[in-house]
Residue frames as qw, qx, qy, qz and C-alpha x, y, z in Angstrom:
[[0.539, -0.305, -0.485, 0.618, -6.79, 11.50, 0.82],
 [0.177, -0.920, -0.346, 0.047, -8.10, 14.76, 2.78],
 [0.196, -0.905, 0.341, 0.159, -4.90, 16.09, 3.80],
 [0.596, 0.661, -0.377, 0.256, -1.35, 16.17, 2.75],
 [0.758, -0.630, 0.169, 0.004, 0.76, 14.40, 4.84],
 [0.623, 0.635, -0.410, 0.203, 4.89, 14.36, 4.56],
 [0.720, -0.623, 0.250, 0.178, 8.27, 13.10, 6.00],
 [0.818, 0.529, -0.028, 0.224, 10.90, 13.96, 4.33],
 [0.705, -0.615, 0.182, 0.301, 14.11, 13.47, 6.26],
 [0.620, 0.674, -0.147, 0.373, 17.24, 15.59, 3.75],
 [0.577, -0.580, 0.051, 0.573, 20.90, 15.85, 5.38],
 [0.339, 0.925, -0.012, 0.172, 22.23, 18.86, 3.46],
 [0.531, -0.542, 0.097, 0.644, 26.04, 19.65, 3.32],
 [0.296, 0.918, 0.087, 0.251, 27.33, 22.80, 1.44],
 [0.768, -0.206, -0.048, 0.604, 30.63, 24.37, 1.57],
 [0.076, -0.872, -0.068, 0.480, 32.34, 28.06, 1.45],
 [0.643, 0.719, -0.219, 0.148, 33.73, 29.14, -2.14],
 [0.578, 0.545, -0.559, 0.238, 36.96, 27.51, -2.72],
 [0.789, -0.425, -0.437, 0.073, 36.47, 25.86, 0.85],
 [0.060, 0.375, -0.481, 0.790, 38.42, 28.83, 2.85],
 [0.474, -0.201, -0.827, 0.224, 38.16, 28.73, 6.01],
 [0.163, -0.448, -0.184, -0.860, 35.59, 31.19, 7.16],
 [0.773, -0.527, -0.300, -0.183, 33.07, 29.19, 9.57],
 [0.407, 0.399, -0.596, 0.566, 35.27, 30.24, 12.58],
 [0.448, -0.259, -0.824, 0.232, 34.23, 29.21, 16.16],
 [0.105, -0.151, -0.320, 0.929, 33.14, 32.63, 17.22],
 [0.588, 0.053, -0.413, -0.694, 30.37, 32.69, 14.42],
 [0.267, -0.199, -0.941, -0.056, 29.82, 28.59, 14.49],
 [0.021, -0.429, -0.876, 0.220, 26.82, 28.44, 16.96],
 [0.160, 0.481, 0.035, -0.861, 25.50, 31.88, 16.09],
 [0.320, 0.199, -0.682, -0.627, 25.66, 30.76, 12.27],
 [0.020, 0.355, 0.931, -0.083, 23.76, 27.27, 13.52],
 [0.003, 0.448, 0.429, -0.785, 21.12, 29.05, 15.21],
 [0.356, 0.480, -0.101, -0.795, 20.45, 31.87, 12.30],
 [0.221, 0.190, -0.819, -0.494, 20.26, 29.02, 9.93],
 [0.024, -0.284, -0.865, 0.413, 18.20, 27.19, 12.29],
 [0.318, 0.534, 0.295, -0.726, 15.53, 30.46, 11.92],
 [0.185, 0.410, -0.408, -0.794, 15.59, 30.07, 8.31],
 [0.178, 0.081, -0.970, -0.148, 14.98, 26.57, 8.00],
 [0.302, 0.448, 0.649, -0.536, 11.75, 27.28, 10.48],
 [0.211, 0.513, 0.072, -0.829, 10.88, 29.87, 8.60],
 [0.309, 0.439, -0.651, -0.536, 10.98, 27.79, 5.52],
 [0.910, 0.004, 0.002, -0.414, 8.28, 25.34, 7.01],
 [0.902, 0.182, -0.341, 0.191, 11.55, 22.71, 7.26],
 [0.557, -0.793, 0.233, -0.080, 12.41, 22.53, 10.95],
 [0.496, 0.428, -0.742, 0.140, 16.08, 21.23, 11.27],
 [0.906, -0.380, -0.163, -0.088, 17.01, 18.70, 13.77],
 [0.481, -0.789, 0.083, 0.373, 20.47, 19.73, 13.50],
 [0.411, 0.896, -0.168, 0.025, 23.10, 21.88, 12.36],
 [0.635, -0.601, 0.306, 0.377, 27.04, 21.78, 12.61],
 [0.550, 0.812, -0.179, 0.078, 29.79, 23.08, 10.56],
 [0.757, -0.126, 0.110, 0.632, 33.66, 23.00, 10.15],
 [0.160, -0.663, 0.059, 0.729, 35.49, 25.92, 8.92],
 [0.052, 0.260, -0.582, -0.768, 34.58, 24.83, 5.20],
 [0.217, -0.232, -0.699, -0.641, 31.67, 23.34, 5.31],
 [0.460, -0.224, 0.348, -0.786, 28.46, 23.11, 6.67],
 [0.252, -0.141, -0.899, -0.329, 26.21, 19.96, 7.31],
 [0.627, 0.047, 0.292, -0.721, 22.05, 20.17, 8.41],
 [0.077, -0.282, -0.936, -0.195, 19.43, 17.48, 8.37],
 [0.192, 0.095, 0.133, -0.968, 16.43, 18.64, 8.17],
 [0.322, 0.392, 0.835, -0.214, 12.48, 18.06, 7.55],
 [0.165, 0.088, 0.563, 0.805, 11.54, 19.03, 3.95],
 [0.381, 0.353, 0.246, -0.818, 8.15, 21.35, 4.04],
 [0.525, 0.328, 0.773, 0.138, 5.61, 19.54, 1.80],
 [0.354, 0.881, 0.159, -0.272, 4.99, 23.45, 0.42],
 [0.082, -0.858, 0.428, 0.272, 8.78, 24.39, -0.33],
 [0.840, 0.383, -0.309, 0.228, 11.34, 22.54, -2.90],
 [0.792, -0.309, 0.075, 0.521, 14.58, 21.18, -1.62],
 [0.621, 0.200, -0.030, 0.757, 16.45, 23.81, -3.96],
 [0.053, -0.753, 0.012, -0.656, 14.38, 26.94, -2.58],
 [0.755, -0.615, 0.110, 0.200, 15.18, 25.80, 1.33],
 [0.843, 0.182, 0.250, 0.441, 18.36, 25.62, 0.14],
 [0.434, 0.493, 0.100, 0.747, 18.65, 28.64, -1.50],
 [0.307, -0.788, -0.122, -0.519, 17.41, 30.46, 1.28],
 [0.819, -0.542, -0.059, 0.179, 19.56, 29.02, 3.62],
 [0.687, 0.043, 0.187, 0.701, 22.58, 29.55, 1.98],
 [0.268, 0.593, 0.065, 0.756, 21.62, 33.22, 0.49],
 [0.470, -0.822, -0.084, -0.310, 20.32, 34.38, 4.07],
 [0.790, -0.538, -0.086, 0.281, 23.22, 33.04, 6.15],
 [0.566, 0.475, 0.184, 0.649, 25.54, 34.63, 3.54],
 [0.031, 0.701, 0.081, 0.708, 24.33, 38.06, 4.44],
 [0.761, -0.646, -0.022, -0.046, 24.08, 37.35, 8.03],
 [0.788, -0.013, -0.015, 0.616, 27.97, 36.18, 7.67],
 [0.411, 0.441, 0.134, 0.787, 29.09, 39.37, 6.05],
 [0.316, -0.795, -0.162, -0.491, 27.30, 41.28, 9.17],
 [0.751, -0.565, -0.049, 0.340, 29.76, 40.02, 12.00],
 [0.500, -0.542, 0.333, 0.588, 33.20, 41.79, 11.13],
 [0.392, 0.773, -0.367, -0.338, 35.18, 43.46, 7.96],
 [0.270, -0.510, 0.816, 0.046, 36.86, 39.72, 8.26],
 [0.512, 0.348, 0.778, -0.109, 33.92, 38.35, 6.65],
 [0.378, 0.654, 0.086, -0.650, 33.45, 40.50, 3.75],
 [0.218, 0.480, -0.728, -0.437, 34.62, 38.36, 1.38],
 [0.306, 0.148, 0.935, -0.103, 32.50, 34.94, 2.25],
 [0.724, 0.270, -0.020, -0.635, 30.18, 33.51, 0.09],
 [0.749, 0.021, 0.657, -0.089, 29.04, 29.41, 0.15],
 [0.216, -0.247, 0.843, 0.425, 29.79, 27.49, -2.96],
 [0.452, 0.151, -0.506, -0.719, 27.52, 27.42, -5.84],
 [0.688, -0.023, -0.696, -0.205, 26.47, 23.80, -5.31],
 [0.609, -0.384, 0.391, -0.574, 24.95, 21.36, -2.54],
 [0.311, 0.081, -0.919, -0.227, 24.77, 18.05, -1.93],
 [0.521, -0.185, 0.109, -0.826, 21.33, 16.57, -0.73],
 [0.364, 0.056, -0.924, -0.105, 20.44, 13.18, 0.06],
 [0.640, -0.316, -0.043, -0.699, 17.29, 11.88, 1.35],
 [0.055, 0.284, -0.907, 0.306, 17.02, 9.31, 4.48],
 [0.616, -0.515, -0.574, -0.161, 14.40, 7.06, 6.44],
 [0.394, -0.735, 0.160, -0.528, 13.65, 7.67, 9.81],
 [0.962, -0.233, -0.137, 0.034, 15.11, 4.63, 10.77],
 [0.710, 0.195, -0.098, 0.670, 18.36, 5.99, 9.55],
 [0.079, -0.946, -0.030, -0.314, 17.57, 9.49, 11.44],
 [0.588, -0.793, 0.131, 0.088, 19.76, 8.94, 14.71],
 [0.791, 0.038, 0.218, 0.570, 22.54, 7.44, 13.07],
 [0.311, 0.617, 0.105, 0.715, 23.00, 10.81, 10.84],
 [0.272, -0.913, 0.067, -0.298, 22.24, 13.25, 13.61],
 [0.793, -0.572, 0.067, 0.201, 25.33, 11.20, 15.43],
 [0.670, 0.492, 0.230, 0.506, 27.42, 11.88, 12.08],
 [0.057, 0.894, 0.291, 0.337, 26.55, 15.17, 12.42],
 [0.448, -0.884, -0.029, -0.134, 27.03, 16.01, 15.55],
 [0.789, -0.358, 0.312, 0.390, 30.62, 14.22, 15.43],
 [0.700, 0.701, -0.039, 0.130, 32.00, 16.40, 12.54],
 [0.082, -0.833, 0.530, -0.135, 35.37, 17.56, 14.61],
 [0.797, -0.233, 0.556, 0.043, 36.10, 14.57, 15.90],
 [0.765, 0.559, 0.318, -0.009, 35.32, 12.97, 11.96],
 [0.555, 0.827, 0.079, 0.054, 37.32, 15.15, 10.54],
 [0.534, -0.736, 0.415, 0.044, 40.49, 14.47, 12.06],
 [0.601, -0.187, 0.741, 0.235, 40.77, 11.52, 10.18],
 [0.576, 0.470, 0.651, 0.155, 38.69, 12.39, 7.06],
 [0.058, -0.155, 0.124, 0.978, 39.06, 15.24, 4.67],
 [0.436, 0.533, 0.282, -0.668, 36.09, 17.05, 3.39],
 [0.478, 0.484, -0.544, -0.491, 36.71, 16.12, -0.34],
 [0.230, 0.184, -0.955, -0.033, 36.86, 12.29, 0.58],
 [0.199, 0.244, 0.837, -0.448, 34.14, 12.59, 2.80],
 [0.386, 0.444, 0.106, -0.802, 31.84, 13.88, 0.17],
 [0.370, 0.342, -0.807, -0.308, 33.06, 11.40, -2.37],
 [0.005, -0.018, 0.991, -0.131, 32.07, 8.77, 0.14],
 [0.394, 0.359, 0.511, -0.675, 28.73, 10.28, 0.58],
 [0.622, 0.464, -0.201, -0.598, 27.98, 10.48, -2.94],
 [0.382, 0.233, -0.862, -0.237, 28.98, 6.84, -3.60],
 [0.170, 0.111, 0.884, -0.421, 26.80, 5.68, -0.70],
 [0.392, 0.392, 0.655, -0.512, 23.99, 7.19, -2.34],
 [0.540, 0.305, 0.626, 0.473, 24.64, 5.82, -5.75],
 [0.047, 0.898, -0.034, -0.437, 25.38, 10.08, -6.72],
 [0.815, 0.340, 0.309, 0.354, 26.97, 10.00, -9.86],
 [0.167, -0.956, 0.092, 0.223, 30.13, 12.91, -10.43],
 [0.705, 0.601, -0.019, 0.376, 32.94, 14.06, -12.07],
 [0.851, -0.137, -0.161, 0.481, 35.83, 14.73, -10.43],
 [0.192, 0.064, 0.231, 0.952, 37.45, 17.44, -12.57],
 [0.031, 0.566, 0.261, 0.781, 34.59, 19.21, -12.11],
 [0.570, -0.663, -0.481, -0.070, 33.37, 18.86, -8.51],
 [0.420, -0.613, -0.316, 0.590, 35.71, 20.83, -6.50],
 [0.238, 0.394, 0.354, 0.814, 35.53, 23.78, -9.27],
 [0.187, 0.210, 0.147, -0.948, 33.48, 27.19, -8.99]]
């Protein structure tokens, strides 16, 4: 084949050390947004962002140049420093070590961007620890318990 050709459809969710609640509605669409610039920048356009006050979820289009863990790490180490630039109220954030990543068809694209986009709602009824649990059993993620909500 002449050219490289990709589609690689990753919903990404990530959370704030020890899930405090940091991601506060003044920031929220700002944060989107700057993440949003990184994710260009990183040849892996999102399709969309949305957070809670502990975590964060993106779907996104994986760059055929770029690994999943450097997107990734650039998202997370840029928005970081972006955080800590709004207020002395932020000087203490910084995202959890760890990610979860899961890879999708395009068939299954709208369905997740409706997920997404419904996390307030969602999360009325779901915590964030249960909803990760479910996520990682849907996509046959193997995990340890005792160690998953650690540093």
């Amino acid at each position: 084949m002449p050219q490289s050709l990709a589609n690689m459809l990753v919903h990404l969710i990530f959370s704030t050390e020890d899930r405090r609640p940091f991601i506060r509605d003044e920031i929220r669409g700002e944060l989107h947004a700057y993440c949003a610039g990184i994710f260009k920048a990183c040849q892996s356009p999102s399709l969309i962002i949305n957070s809670r006050p502990e975590h964060a979820h993106a779907l996104f289009s994986l760059s055929k140049n770029w690994s999943l863990a450097d997107v990734v790490e650039e998202v997370k180490k840029g928005s970081s420093k972006w955080i800590k630039s709004k207020g002395y109220e932020y000087r203490d954030f910084y995202w959890q070590g760890g990610y979860g990543a899961y890879a999708l068809s395009e068939d299954d694209k709208e369905d997740v961007i409706r997920y997404i986009a419904n996390q307030e709602a969602h999360h009325r009824e779901v915590l964030f620890q249960d909803e990760l649990c479910t996520l990682f059993d849907l996509n046959g993620v193997e995990y340890d318990e005792r160690y998953l909500w650690s540093k």
